[in-house]
Residue, then its C-alpha position, 0 to 999 in steps of 0.5 A: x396536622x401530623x404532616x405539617x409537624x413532621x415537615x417542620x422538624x425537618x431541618x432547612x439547610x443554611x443556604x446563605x452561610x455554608x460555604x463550598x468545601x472545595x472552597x475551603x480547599x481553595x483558601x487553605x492551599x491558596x491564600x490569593x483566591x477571593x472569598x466570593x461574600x454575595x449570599x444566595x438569598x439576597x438575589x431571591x427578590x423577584x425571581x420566579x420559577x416560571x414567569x407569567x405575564x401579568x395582563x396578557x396582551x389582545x396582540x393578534x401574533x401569527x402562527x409562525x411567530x408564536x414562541x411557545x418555549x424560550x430560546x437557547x440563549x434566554x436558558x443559558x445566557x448570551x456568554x454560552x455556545x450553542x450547538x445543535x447536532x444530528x449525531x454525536x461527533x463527541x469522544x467517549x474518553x471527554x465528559x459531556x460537561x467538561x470542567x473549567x481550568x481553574x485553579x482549584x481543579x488543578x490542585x485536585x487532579x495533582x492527586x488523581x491517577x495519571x491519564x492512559x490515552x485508549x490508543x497508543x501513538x504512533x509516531x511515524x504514521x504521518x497520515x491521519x487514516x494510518x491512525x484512525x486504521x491502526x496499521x501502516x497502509x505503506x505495508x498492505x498489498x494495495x500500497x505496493x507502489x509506495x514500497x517500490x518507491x521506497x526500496x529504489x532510494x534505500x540500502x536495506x530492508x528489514x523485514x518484520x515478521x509476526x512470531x504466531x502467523x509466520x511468513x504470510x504472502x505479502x511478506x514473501x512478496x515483499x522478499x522477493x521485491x527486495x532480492x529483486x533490487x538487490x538490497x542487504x535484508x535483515x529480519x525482526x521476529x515482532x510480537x515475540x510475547x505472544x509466544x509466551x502469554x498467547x500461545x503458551x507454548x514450552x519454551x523448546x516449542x517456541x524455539x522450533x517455532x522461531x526456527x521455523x519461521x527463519x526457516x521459512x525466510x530463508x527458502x526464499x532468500x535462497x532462490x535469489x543468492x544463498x549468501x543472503x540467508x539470514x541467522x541469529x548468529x549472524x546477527x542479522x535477525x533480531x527478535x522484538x515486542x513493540x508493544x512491551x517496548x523491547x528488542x534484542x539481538x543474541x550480541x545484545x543478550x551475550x554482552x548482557x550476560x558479560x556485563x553481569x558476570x564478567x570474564x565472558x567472551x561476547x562474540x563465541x558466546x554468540x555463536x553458542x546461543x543458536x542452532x543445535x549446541x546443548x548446554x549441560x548445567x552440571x558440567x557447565x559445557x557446551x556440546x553437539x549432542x544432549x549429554x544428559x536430560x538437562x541438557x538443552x540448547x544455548x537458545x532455551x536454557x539462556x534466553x527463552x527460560x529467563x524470558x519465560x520466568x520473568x513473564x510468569x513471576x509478572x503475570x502471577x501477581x505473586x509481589x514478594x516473589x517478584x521483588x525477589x526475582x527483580x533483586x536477583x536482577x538488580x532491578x528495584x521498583x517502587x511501592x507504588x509501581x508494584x500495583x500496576x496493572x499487568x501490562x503497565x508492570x511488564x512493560x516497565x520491568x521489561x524497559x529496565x531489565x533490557x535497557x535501551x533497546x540498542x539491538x535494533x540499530x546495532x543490527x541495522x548499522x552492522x548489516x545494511x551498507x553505508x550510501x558510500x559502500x553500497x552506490x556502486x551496487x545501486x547504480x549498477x541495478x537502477x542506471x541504465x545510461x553508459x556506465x563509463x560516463x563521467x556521471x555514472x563514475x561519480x554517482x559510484x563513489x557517491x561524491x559529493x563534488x560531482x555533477x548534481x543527480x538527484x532520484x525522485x521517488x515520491x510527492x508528500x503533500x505541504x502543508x497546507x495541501x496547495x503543492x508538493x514537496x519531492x523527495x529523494x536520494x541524492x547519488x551525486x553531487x550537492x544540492x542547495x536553496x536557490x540552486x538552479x537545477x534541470x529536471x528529467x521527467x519519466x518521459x524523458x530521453x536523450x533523442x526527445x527532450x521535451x519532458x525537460x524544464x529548469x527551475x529553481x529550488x527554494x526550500x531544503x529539507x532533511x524529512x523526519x517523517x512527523x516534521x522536517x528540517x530546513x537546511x542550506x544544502x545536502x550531500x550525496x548519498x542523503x535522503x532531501x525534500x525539495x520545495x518549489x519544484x512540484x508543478x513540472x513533475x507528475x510522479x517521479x523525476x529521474x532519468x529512469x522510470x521505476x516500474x511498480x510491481x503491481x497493476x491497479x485493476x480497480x476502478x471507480x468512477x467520480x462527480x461533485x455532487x454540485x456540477x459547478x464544483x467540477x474544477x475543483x475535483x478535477x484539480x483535486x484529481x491531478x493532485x491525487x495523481x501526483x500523491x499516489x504513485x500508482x493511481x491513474x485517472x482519466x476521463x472516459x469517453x461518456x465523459x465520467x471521471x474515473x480513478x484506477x487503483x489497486x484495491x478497495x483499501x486504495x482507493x478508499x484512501x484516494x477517496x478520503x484524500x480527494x474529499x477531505x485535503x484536496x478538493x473539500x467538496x462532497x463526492x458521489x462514487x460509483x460501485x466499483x469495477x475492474x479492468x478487462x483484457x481482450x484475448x483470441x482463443x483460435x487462429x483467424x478463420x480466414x485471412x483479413x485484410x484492409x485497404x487504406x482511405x485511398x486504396x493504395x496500400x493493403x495490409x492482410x494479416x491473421x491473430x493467434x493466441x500467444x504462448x502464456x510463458x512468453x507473455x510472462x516473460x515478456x511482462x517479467x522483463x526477461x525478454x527486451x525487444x531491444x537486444x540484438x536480433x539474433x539473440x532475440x532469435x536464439x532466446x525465442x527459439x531455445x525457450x519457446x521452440x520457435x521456428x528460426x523464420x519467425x524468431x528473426x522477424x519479430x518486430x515489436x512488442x505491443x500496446x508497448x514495449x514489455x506488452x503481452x503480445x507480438x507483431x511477427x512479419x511473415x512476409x514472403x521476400x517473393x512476394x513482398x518488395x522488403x525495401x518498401x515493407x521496411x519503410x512503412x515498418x514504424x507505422x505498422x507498429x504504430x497502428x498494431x500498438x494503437x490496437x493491442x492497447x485499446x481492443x475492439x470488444x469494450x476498448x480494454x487492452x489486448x493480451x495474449x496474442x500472436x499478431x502475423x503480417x502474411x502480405x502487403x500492397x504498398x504504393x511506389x510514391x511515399x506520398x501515398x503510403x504516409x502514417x496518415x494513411x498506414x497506422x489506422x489501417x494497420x489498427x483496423x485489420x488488427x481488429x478484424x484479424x482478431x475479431x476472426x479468431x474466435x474473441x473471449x474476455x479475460x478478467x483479473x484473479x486475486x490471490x487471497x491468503x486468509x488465517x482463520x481457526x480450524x471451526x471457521x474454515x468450511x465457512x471460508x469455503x463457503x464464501x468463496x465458492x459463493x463468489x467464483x473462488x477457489x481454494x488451492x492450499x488449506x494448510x494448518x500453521x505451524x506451532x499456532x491454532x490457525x489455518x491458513x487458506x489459499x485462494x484464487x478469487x475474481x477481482x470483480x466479485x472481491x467487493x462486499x462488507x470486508x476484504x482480506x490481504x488479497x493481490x492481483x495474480x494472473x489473468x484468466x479467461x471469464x465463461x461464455x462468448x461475449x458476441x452471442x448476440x442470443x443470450x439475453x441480459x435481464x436487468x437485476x438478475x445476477x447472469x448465470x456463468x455462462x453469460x458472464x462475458x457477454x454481460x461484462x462487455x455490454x456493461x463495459x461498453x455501456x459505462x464508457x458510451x459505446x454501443x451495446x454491440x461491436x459494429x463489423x462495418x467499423x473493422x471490416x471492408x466492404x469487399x472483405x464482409x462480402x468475401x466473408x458473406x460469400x464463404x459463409x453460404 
């Protein structure tokens, strides 16, 4: 038939004879490749597409053995791996069949364009969730412990700041840290080329714009010391695009212009790169004032136009201007460089026409301090033992021969997860492996030595973020990595404890998924502990585990960690929830006493609120109960208007000795024998402590309130007025004095920074006022598109599918009345605002197994709830 011919004439290819070209490739570039002489055809004989059995057998063949279809290695052969997956774990940049390394692949790829990875590495992010994030969590507001322990072993700071968003508040936060340590600051305007390519801002525009946002670093370097202002000029701001790979400083850009031609003196020329001086072309003359319209300032016409010129000709893809341009810079580039893309171009023309990027080290070396020059101030700022003691004169003169001091400021995991290595500043002495060495924990004092071991040190290490080098011994002023010291240290190791400048407010609660797996979480728990510096866990009194930090971010990466290097076994989380405070709105109604289990002794005292600015203060560590008594008296009566009376017997601070609230004795010496008062005072303090730290609405601390003792009984034997029988009947009537000042909870408020474009904001507005926020400031941002939004927003309503650069401000009152038994909590509805305390509490007292409601016979005395029955009728 007509088909059968036309099928004939189609020609068969010759499948034993032709031979791969790739092979001949091979053969011709490589003679030692073997001539593979097997035809395809010869192995044809008995193969078959789909084998049948010829005589099907009367086997009688169960169900569940039944083969329908062969198996992965009757298909493959048994040489294949084969893996079955639920969802594709495989990156996009591999193949899904990825080619074997042989020889003729090799000589092939010699020809194809080099690999570009889809990120960029980034060296000094040792933690893989740095990586995967694309940021440093070192710098959010979350991991501000991490930024307290590095700022306490550091000389300097330098501060790095977007050129388009300007000073946002976890920069200014971080300014205020650092002026606070007393630390050398200097600046590094990053992402400077978004200026130019973003922004597309006129080169005038964009120095104003840098101006403006030195400006804004200045205002508040100037709070702390005026000598502190940081300038171009100074050399003490460098200017920089991580992503192009360049940076300068205007000595940089000055010995440029001298090197290229001559006679130019550097450091006049600096001080005319800066600030108002013109510079006309005509005259070639600097001036206070424009001269002529072509005049312009020394920053523009110098820097920021070349800048601009060399950005355009790169961009506009015109290559014999180019040419012409990198000529003129004595720049020469290859043919085939020329036909890069855009942004490999102008990273490479701006690698060669800055150089090494020297600015940056220049400016640090110049600016930041030396250990040497810098260790008395250190000492002097964080010391707090006798400052004519042989130690701290060594520690000063950071000498390598003195006594042995090391501050420890942070635990990095080893390398396997199973210990930690220390880290820290040597201030004096030398340290080495094998040394003996005794170690003061953070609760370490010279009345009570208990938090005090020796042990020895097996390893030393110089810490080079990515890899660290063992080394015999290290000297004062270095930074060391201490090995083998990890098990008798929790957080830190000093003789002082550093104070972190932020509180974790957030909290979530933990269990394996497999109950018998609870020793290894609670292992993996003491490790997250010792890794975070911040973070605290604990077990509640229901018995759940809880971990509390500062933020969703935090504690995300606590999470991570715990699941993946610590404890390798899978997690259940609870939602997450907030920390609470107790606070009094009034004075007590009536005068609460309580008597002690052998009714010898009576305590009878009253709480009032306490004046914010003195809790802030006291918090701020501008007041210390350990000054002298008058000028503890003199501070509170000259900043507070206290009355001399009650200034002069101020007796302790509480839940410690910077907390929020004060114990006052208001006794009558008429009345009271002060020689007994005074012996029970210790105990008093213990029991009042004891209450402000864990209050009686959902056991949270106590915040804001103004403790008055008015009268004591005390018994004459001191066997019958012992701390036994004082400090939880000292506790007790602090509950019931609070209990009878009208009680309201207090919750934590963020304060949230958001920059959006000017169509987008009325939606911040919306989301905030949906959540119980507010908004403070809405301000456009000088020379960019964007608006920035000040918020206040309640910690506990923070949580959803995103978050935002958001940190812990103040304390506020939360509505309603948390003992109005009357409101009626119905399970998943949302309680309207005026509910919101009593459904805080209940929800608080229930997550950690207490009673749903307060229970007064717990505080209160039975002869004081009849005196208060029988007021109230």
């Amino acid at each position: 038939s007509d088909y059968e011919e036309e099928t004939q004439n189609i020609p068969q290819p010759e499948i034993a004879e032709e031979k791969d070209q790739d092979e001949e490739d091979e053969e011709k570039d490589e003679n030692e490749m073997d001539t593979d002489d097997v035809q395809m055809g010869e192995g044809l004989d008995g193969m078959q597409l789909i084998k049948v059995d010829e005589n099907p057998s009367m086997e009688v063949v169960l169900h569940e053995d039944k083969s329908y279809y062969p198996s992965a290695e009757e298909v493959y052969g048994k040489d294949v791996e084969n893996l079955v997956q639920e969802e594709d774990t495989q990156p996009l940049s591999e193949p899904i069949i990825a080619p074997i390394r042989a020889k003729k692949f090799q000589i092939q790829e010699k020809n194809l364009p080099q690999t570009n990875y889809s990120k960029t590495q980034r060296y000094t992010d040792i933690h893989i969730l740095e990586r995967q994030r694309g940021l440093s969590i070192k710098s959010h507001a979350n991991f501000s412990d991490e930024v307290t322990a590095a700022l306490r072993v550091a000389d300097g700071v330098v501060i790095v700041v977007d050129a388009v968003e300007g000073v946002m508040s976890q920069t200014e936060r971080l300014i205020r840290h650092a002026c606070r340590e007393k630390l050398a600051i200097t600046l590094v305007i990053s992402k400077f080329d978004r200026l130019i390519v973003e922004l597309k801002l006129p080169p005038t525009d964009a120095y104003f714009k840098l101006k403006h946002t030195i400006e804004e670093v200045n205002s508040i370097l100037c709070e702390y010391n005026e000598d502190n202002r940081v300038s171009p000029e100074k050399g003490n701001v460098a200017f920089s695009s991580a992503e192009m790979r360049w940076c300068f400083t205007l000595d940089t850009f000055a010995q440029m212009y001298s090197d290229m031609y001559g006679g130019i003196d550097v450091d006049k020329f600096v001080q005319r790169l800066w600030g108002d001086i013109y510079y006309n072309p005509d005259t070639r003359k600097f001036s206070r004032k424009p001269k002529s319209s072509k005049s312009q300032r020394g920053f523009v016409h110098f820097i920021l136009e070349p800048l601009y010129k060399l950005y355009a000709q790169i961009i506009g893809e015109d290559e014999d201007t180019l040419k012409h341009t990198l000529a003129s810079l004595g720049i020469y580039l290859k043919a085939s460089e020329y036909k890069l893309d855009v942004k490999p171009l102008l990273r490479l023309v701006c690698q060669k026409f800055f150089g090494i990027a020297t600015g940056f080290t220049d400016m640090c070396i110049k600016k930041i301090p030396s250990p040497i020059e810098n260790a008395k101030n250190k000492i002097e700022h964080t010391y707090t033992g006798p400052m004519d003691s042989p130690i701290a004169e060594s520690m000063k003169e950071c000498d390598p021969n003195g006594p042995l001091m090391i501050q420890i400021v942070k635990l990095y995991n080893s390398e396997n997860y199973t210990g930690f290595d220390v880290f820290g500043r040597i201030m004096s002495g030398r340290v080495s492996v094998g040394q003996r060495v005794r170690i003061l924990g953070e609760k370490y004092s010279l009345d009570d030595e208990e938090d005090m071991t020796i042990k020895e040190i097996k390893d030393v290490w110089i810490y080079e973020s990515r890899y660290k080098i063992k080394v015999d011994s290290v000297i004062a002023g270095n930074w060391v990595l201490l090995g083998g010291i990890d098990q008798s240290i929790m957080k830190t190791a000093t003789i002082t404890n550093i104070a972190s400048s932020s509180e974790d407010e957030e909290i979530i609660a933990v269990e394996p998924v497999n109950p018998t797996e609870l020793p290894k979480m609670l292992e993996g728990l003491r490790k997250i502990n010792k890794s975070y510096p911040i973070t605290t866990t604990k077990v509640e009194e229901s018995g759940e585990h809880i971990i509390l930090g500062t933020g969703e971010l935090f504690l995300d990466c606590a999470l991570h960690d715990l699941r993946k290097l610590y404890s390798e076994i899978d997690i259940k989380v609870a939602d997450p929830v907030v920390k609470f405070c107790e606070t009094v709105v009034e004075t007590s109604s009536i005068k609460c006493y309580a008597e002690t289990p052998n009714k010898k002794n009576k305590l009878t005292m009253i709480a009032e609120p306490l004046e914010k600015d003195v809790a802030d203060d006291i918090e701020n560590l501008k007041i210390n109960i350990k000054w002298p008594a008058k000028k503890l008296s003199d501070h509170f009566v000259n900043n507070y208007d206290w009355d001399v009376l009650a200034s002069r017997n101020i007796w302790a601070f509480g839940p410690d000795d910077n907390g929020p609230n004060v114990l006052i004795n208001d006794t009558l010496p008429s009345e009271t024998d002060k020689k007994l008062l005074y012996s029970v005072k210790d105990s008093i303090v213990q029991g009042f402590q004891w209450g402000a730290r864990e209050g009686p609405l959902c056991d949270e601390a106590i915040r804001n309130v103004k403790f008055r003792l008015l009268d004591t009984t005390l018994a004459q034997e001191p066997l019958y007025r012992g701390g036994g029988q004082i400090i939880p009947t000292a506790r007790r009537v602090s509950y019931s004095a609070f209990l009878m000042a009208t009680p309201r909870l207090m919750e934590p408020v963020y304060f949230v920074e958001i920059q959006s474009p000017a169509d987008c904001v009325s939606s911040v507005y919306t989301v905030l006022a949906r959540r119980r926020g507010h908004v403070v400031e809405d301000i456009p941002k000088p020379g960019s598109p964007l608006y920035t939004v000040k918020a206040y927003l309640p910690a506990i309503d923070s949580p959803g599918q995103a978050f935002c650069q958001q940190i812990f401000d103040h304390w506020q009152m939360v509505p309603g009345d948390p003992l109005d038994k009357s409101i009626v909590l119905r399970p998943l509805e949302p309680s309207p605002e005026s509910h919101l305390a009593r459904d805080f509490m209940v929800k608080t007292r229930r997550r950690k197994g207490l009673s749903e409601d307060v229970a007064i016979e717990k505080f209160f005395d039975d002869p004081m709830i009849s005196s208060i029955l029988n007021d109230l009728s």
